[in-house]
N, C-alpha and C positions, 0 to 999 in steps of 0.2 A: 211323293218321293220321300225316302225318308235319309234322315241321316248318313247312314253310314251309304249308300246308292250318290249319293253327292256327293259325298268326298271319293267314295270309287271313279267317280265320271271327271272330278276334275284332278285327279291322281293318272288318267288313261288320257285324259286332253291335255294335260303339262307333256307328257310323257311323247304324245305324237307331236306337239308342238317340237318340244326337245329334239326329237327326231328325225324333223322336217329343216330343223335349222341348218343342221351339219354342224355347229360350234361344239357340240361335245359326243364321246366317243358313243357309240352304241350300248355294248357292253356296261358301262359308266349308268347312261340313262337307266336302262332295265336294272339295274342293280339298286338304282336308288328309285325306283319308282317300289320296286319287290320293297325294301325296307322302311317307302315308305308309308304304304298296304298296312306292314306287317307293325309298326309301330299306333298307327292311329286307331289299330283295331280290326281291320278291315279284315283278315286273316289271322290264323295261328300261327306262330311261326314255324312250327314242328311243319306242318302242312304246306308252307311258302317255301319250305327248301327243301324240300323233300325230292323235289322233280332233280335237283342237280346228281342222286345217289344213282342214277340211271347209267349203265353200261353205255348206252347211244352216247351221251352227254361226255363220258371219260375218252370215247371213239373222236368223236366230232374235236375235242380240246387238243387231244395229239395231232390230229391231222392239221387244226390250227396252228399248230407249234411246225411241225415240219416244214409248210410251207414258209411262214415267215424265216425260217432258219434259210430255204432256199433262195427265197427273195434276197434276203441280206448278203449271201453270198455273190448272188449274181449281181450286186448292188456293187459289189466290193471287187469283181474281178473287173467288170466293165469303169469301172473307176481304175483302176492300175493298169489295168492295159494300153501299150502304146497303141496309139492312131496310127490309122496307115494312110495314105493319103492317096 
């Protein structure tokens, strides 16, 4: 096994560990495990973020965005609204 295959396997086993915990976000982990791929060598960077220029990616971030904007709202009305009893 050589170098750089070790530091990929224990870069993808921090990364499930992280994942497995639940103490930090998703998003957060894959972000720092990509940067930190992409610092130790392990990738190009050009090559490492390239996947994010993809249409799906732009699709999928707004849909993210909509729904939390609905969640907060229904978060907000079900908070102000009287109880009925």
């Amino acid at each position: 096994m050589t170098s750089h295959q070790a530091i990929a396997f224990a870069i993808v086993g921090a990364a499930v560990v992280a994942f497995a915990s639940g103490r930090f976000r998703y998003d957060v982990v894959a972000l720092g495990a990509l940067v930190i791929g992409v610092l130790s060598g392990i990738g190009a960077a050009r090559a490492a973020f390239s996947g994010f220029a993809g249409d799906v990616v732009v699709i999928v971030a707004s849909a993210l965005v909509v729904i939390a904007a609905i969640a907060l709202q229904v978060a907000r009305k079900t908070r102000t609204s009287p109880r009925s009893c």
